[in-house]
N, C-alpha and C positions, 0 to 999 in steps of 0.2 A: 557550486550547485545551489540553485532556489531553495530555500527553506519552507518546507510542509508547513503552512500554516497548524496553529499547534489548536486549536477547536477542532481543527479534524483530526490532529491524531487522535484527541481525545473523543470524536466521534466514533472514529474504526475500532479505539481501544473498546469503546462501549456496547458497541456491536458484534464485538468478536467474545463468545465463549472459549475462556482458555483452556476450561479442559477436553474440549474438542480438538483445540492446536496441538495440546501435550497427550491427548489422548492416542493421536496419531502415530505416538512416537513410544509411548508408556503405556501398559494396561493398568485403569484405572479401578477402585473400587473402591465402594462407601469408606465409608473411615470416621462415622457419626455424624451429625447434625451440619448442613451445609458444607463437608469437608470430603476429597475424598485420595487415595494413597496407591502409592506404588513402591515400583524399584528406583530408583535416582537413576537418571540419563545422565549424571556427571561425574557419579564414580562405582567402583565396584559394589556390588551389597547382595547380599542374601534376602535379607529381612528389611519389607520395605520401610525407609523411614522418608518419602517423599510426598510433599503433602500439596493436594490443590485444593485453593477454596473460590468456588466460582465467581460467588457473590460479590468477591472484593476484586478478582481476577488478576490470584496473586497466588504464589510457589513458594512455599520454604522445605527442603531438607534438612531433619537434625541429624542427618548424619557428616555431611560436610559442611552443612552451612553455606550452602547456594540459595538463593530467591530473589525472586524481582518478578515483574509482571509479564505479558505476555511477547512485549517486543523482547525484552531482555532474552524471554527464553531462546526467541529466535533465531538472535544476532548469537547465543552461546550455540547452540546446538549447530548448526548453519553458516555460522561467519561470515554473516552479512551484515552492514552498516547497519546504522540506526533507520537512517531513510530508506533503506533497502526494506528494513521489516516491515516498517507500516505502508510502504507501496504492493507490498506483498498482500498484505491482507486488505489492504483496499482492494484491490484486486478478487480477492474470495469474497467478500460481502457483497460486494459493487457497487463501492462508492469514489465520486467523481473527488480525486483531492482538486487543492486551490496551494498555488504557493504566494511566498512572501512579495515577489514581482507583481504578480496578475497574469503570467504567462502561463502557457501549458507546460504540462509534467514534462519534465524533459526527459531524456532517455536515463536508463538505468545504468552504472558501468560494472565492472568487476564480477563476481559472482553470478548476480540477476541474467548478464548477460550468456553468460558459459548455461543458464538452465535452459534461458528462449533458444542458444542455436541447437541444443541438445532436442529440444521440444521440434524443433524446425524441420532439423534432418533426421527426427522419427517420421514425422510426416512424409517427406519428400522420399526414404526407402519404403513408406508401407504404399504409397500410390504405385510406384515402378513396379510392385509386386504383381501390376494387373498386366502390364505393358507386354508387348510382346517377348522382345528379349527376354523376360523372365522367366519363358516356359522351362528350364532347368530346374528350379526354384521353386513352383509350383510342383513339379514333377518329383522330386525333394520330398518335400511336405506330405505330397500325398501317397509315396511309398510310406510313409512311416504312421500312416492313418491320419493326417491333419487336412480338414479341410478347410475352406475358404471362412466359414464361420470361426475355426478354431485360431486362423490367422490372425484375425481381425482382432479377437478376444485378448491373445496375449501380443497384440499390434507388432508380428513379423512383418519384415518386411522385403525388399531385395535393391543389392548396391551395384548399378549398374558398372560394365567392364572398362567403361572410359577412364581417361584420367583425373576430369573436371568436371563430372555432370554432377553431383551435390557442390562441389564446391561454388560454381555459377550459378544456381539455384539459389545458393544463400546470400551469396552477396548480391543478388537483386533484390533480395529481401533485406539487406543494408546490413547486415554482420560481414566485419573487415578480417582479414586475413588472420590476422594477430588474433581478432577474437576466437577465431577457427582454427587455429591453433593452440592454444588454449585451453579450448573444449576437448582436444584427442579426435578431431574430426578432419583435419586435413596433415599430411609430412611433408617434410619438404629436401628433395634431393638433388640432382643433378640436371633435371630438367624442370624445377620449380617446386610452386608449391603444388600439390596436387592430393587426391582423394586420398584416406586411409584407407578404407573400404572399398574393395572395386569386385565383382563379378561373385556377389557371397549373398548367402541367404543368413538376414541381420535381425538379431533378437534386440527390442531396445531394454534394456538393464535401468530400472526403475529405484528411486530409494523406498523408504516405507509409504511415506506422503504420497506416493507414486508419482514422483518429478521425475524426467527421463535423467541420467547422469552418464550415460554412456550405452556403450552397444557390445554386444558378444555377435562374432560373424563367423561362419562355417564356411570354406571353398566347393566350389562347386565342379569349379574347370580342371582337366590334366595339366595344363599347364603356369596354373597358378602353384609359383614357387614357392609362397609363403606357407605358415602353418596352417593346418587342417583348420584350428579355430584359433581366432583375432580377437581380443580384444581393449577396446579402448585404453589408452597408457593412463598410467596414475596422474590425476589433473585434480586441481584444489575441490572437484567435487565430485569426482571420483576415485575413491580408495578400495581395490580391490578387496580387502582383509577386511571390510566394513559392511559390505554389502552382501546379500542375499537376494539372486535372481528369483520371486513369484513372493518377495516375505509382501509385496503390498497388494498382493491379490489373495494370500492366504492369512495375514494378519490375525484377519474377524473372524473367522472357521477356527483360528488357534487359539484366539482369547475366549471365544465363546464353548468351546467345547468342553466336556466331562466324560473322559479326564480332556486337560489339554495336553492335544499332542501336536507334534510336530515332525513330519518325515524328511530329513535331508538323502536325496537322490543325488545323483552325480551329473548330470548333464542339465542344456536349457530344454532338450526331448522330454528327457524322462518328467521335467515337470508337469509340463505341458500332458502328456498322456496320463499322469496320477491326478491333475485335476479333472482332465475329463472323462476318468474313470471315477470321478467321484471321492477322490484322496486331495481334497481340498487346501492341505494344510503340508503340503511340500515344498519344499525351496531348494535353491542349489546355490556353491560356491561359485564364483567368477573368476576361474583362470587360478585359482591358489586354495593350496589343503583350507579344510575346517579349522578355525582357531580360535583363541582366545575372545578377539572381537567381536568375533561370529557371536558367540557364547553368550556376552553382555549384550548383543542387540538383542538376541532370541528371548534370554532374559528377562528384559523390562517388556516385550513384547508380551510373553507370556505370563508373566507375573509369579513367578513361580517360588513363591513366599512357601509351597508347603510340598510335602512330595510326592504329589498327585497329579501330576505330571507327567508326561510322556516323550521323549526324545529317541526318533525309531531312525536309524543309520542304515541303508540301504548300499548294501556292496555287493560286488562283483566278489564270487567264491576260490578267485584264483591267489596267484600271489599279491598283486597287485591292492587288490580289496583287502588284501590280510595286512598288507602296511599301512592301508588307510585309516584300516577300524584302530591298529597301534595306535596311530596319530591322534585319533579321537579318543582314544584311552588314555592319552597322557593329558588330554582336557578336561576329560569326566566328573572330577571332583568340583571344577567349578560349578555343574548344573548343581539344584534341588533335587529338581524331577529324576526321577527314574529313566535312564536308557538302555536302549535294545539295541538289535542288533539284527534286521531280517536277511537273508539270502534267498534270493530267487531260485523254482527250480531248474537245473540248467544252468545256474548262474546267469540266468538272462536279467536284462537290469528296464527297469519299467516299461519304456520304451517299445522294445521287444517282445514283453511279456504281455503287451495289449497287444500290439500284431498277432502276435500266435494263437494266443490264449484269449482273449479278448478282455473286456473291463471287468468281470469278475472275476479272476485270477489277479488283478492288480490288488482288489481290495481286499484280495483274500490273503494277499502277502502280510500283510498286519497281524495275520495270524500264527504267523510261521516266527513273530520275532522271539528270539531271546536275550536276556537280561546281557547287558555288554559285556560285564566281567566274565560269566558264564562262557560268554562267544571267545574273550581273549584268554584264557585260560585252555580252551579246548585248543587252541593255536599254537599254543605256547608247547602245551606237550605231545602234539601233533608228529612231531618230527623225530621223536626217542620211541625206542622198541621199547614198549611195556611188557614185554615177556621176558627179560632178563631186570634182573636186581640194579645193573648197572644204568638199565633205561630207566629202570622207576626212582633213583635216585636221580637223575639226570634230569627228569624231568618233572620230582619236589623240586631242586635246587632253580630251574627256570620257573615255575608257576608258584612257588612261595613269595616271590617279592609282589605281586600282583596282588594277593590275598592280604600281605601285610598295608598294601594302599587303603585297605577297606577302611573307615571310619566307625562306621556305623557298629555299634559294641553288639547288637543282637543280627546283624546281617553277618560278621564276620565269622563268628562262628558256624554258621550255616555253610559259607563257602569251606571252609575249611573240611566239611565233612563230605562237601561234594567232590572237593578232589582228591580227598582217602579211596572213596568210592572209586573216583577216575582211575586210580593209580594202585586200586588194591594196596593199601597200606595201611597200618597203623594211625588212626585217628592224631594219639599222642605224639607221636613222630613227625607227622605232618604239623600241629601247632606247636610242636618244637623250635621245626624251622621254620613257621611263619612268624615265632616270637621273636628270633634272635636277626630275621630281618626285618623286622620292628623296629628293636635295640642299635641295631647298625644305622638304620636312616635316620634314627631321632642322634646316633652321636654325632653323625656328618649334616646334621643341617645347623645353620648356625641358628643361635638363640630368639626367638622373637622378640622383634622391635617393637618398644611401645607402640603405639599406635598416635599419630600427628594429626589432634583436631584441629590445633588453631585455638583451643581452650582451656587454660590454664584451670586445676580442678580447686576450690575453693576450701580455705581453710572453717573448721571444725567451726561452726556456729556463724558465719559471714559469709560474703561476696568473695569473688575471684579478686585478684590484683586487679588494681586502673589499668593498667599495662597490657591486662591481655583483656579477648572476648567474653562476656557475660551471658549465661545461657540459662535457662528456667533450674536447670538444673544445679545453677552453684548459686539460686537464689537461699537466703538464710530460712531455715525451717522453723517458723515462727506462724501464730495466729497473725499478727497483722500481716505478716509477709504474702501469706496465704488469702487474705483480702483483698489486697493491693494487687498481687498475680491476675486473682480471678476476676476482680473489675475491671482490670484494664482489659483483659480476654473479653468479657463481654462488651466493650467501650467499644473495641477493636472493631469486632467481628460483628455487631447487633447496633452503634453506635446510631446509625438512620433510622432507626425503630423506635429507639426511646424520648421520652420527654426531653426534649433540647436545654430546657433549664435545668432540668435536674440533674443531666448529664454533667452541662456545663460547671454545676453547683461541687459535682462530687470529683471532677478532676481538679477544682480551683484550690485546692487545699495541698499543702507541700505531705509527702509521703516519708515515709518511716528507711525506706530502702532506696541507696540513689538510685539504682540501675530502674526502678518501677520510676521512679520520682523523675528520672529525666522524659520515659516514656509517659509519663502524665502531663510531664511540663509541653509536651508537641503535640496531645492530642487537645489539651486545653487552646493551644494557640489557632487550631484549624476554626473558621466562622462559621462554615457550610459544611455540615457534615450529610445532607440529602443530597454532595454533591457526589454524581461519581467518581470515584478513585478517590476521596478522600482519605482512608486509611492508608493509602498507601504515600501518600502527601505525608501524613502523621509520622509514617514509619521514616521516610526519607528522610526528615526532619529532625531525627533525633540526634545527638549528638554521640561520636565512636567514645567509648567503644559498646557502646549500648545498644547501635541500631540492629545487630544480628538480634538481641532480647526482643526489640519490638517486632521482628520479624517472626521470631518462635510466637510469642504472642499473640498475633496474628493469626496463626495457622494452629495452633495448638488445638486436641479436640476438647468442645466448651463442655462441661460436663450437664447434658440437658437432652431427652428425650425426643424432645421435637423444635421446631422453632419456635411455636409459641411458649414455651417452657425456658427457652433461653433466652429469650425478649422478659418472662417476668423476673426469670432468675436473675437478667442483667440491670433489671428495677429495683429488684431487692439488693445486690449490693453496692447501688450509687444510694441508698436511702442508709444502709448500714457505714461507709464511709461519713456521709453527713454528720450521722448520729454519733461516730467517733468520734469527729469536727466537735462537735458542738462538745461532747464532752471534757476532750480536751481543754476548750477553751473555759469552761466551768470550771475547772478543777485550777487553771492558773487564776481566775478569778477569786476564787475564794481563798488560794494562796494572798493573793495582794489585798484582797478585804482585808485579812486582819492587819497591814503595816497601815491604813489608813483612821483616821476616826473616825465614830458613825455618824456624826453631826456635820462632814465634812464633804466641798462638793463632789470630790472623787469617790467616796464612799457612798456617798446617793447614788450617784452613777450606774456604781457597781451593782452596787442591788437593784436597779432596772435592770439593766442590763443581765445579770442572774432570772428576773423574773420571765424576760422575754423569751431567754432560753429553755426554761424548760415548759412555757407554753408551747413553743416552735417545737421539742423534741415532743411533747405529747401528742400533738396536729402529727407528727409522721406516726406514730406508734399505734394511732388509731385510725391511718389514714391506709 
């Protein structure tokens, strides 16, 4: 494949704001001066340690030690080539690449192409939806209150009942079978290849960035033998267990809100009806329970660093719903946020509850939620006669372990008194046995495992080993170390701003600490520091095991008010290295005067040389 001329990647890199790209993916927020933080999209976390800094359009995490610029982030998140990224964002900015040949962009393979045919045959079911045949479909929609506007909005569409009418549609549009296969868009049986989708009214299933990745599709006809709902098979860009049908139409409503909440509903219906009841911030799973995954997308979505938060579960009040909310109770502890737990009156599930009841009754459901544990607790003992001794023991011994999950040292005790109350019991009886299955889960879980940074922690007064990575934190805690830290931060981060000499002046000098001293040694070497991406050239450039350091460095927050306070602060400590400079070199001076005679030429020397320095230091000290 032709090679992108590298001025344009460098063009599209400079036109593309990356915390817009990661924004789409992470909920961002300040995090001081030019910097701003989340949850890491690359591994678990609570507490965000995930850092963008626009200016340089560059990512470090100090919690796993990920970063790189904006293609990187791409090609991690997405698994797409290198060329793949920056055709992608050409693509958003709109700009024309040029390759290495002088040929045009040739076609994209792998990935790139599994989003266009996905993108393709969104198009091609949401037109058929006007077609005649469709009227089933349309008929569909509008018993369940969705109109022709509501269609459009969440781009339903309908899969005609042929065998091959998308499939021929695509391939005039030059996607090969293989790649329609691929996509989870075409099977292939006994009479070829042919449609996955035939005679259903088709939701297309979006990621967060709202790229189409696949489709959820509901039958329509008596004689369609498959299941009620279809969708799309697990394909390299579609993972059911990863995705949330409406998270890219309700993202901004969830990040933007106070508190943020988020309502998981059950069906692609019910979303549909809770957003145009005005319940903006609902989603649904795709064909598989709520889990783990789900959790970590919503997560970085929401940002939910503190526990002000809202995660509202919307079940059916039968058995059914009683397993589901289980299932989401044995995830629970992963949120921060606070979750609920609503039920419909009637057990009617969104959907339904706008037909009957109409759009205020949906939003009024929000009102009706209760705290989760509260909801599975009441479930739990649900099923034992509380009026005999034997039920209320029966039913401490199932809702105590529930109580002992609790964390939180001033919530638990509160549930504990809720289910004395449940259960007419003795207070102390009840946190009897919610101690002793405390005691039971802490003896059967095995031990925690250190924890595997990748960063060997630094012995008492030094550096980590060569051997391992070196991070701000196993820098030696010393006054110069502390110099050297903070000037490079500002070198890093403010480098374009300051006097090019003087820059240049206070990196050229060897450092006290290697790990600072290698990242000096590579910001000294860059020419152009008003070029774009120069810091991140710097960073590249360093030598392992150091370059994760220059990377924290980079990203680290600079300790300064505004920018113009960190442009003087970053003045003041290239003028304060100088002045060490020079000291130093005075102090080995007047060492080696006295081995010399004073009538002698290297003796005269030195005392020039002595006079010139402390002219030069006085010019800074009153400069």
């Amino acid at each position: 494949m032709p090679r992108i001329l590298q001025a344009d990647v460098d063009e599209v890199k400079s036109r593309t704001n990356i915390a817009d790209i990661v924004g789409e993916r992470v909920s961002l927020k300040s995090a001081g001066v030019g910097s701003m933080k989340g949850l890491c999209p690359f591994h678990d976390e609570k507490s965000p340690s995930f850092h963008v800094r626009p200016q340089v359009g560059y990512y470090h995490c100090f919690g796993c030690g990920a970063s790189g610029d904006v293609y990187s982030f791409l090609r991690e998140m997405d698994h797409v080539s290198f060329t793949e990224a920056v055709e992608r964002l050409a693509g958003r900015v709109g700009y024309t690449l040029h390759y290495e040949d002088g040929g045009p962009a040739p076609e994209t393979s792998g990935r790139s192409r599994l989003y266009a045919a996905n993108t393709a045959a969104a198009e091609f079911f949401r037109s058929r939806l006007l077609s005649p045949e469709a009227e089933s479909a349309r008929a569909f929609l509008g018993q369940r209150g969705f109109d022709a506007g509501a269609a459009a909005h969440f781009g339903v569409g309908y899969a005609p009942r042929g065998w091959d009418g998308m499939l021929k549609a695509l391939s005039a549009q030059g996607f090969s079978r293989d790649e329609l296969t691929a996509a989870g868009l075409v099977s292939t049986g006994q009479r070829g290849v042919y449609d996955r989708f035939r005679g259903r009214v088709v939701w297309p299933i979006r990621d967060v960035t709202g790229q189409t990745i696949g489709f959820g599709a509901r039958k329509l006809y008596d004689d369609d033998q498959g299941p009620k709902y279809l969708n799309t098979p697990e394909t390299p860009i579609y993972k059911k267990a990863q995705v949330l049908y409406g998270l890219d139409l309700a993202k901004r409503d969830i990040s933007r809100g106070d508190p943020k909440r988020v309502v998981v509903v059950e069906g692609y219906t019910d979303v549909m009806a809770c957003h145009l009841a005005g319940v903006t911030t609902a989603i649904a799973t795709c064909g598989t329970a709520f889990g783990a995954e789900h959790i970590k997308l919503l997560r970085r979505v929401m940002g939910d660093d503190s526990a002000a938060g809202e995660v509202v579960f919307t079940f059916d009040g039968d058995e059914a719903g009683q397993k589901a909310a289980l299932r989401a109770f044995t995830e629970d502890d992963r949120f921060n946020a606070q979750t609920f737990v609503a039920v419909a009156p009637d057990g009617l599930d969104p959907c339904d509850l706008r037909l009957q009841r109409g759009d205020a009754a949906v939003r009024g459901l929000m009102t009706t939620k209760v705290p989760m544990f509260e909801f599975v607790i009441d479930r739990k003992i649900g099923s034992f006669d509380l009026g005999t001794a034997e039920g209320r023991v029966g039913a401490l011994r199932a809702a105590a372990p529930i109580v002992a999950e609790i964390r939180d040292a001033l919530l638990r005790p509160e549930y504990e008194r809720i289910l004395a109350r449940r259960l007419g019991m003795d207070p102390t009886d009840v946190h009897s046995e919610v101690r002793r299955n405390e005691r039971r889960e802490r003896q059967g879980a095995p031990a925690p495992a250190a924890r595997a940074t990748g960063v060997a922690q630094a012995p008492p007064g030094g550096e980590a080993s060569p051997l391992a990575l070196v991070t701000i934190g196993a820098l030696p805690r010393t006054g110069d170390a502390h110099l050297e830290r903070d000037a490079l931060m500002g070198a890093l981060q403010y480098g374009h701003q300051l006097d090019a000499e003087l820059l240049q002046r206070a990196v050229g000098m060897p450092f006290t600490v290697p790990g600072l001293d290698a990242v000096r040694e590579a910001i000294a070497q860059v020419t152009d520091r008003q070029r774009p991406g120069w810091a991140l050239q710097a960073v590249d450039a360093v030598r392992e095991p150091y370059r994760s350091l220059a990377g924290e460095l980079l990203m680290a927050a600079f300790p300064a008010k505004d920018e113009e306070s960190a442009k003087q602060s970053s003045t003041g400590l290239c003028r304060r290295l100088i002045l060490r400079g020079l000291d130093r070199e005075k102090n080995e001076l007047l060492g080696a005067i006295q081995r010399l005679p004073p009538d002698s030429d290297g003796g005269r020397a030195l005392r020039v040389r002595l006079r010139d320095i402390d002219v030069e230091r006085q010019k800074f000290l009153e400069s």
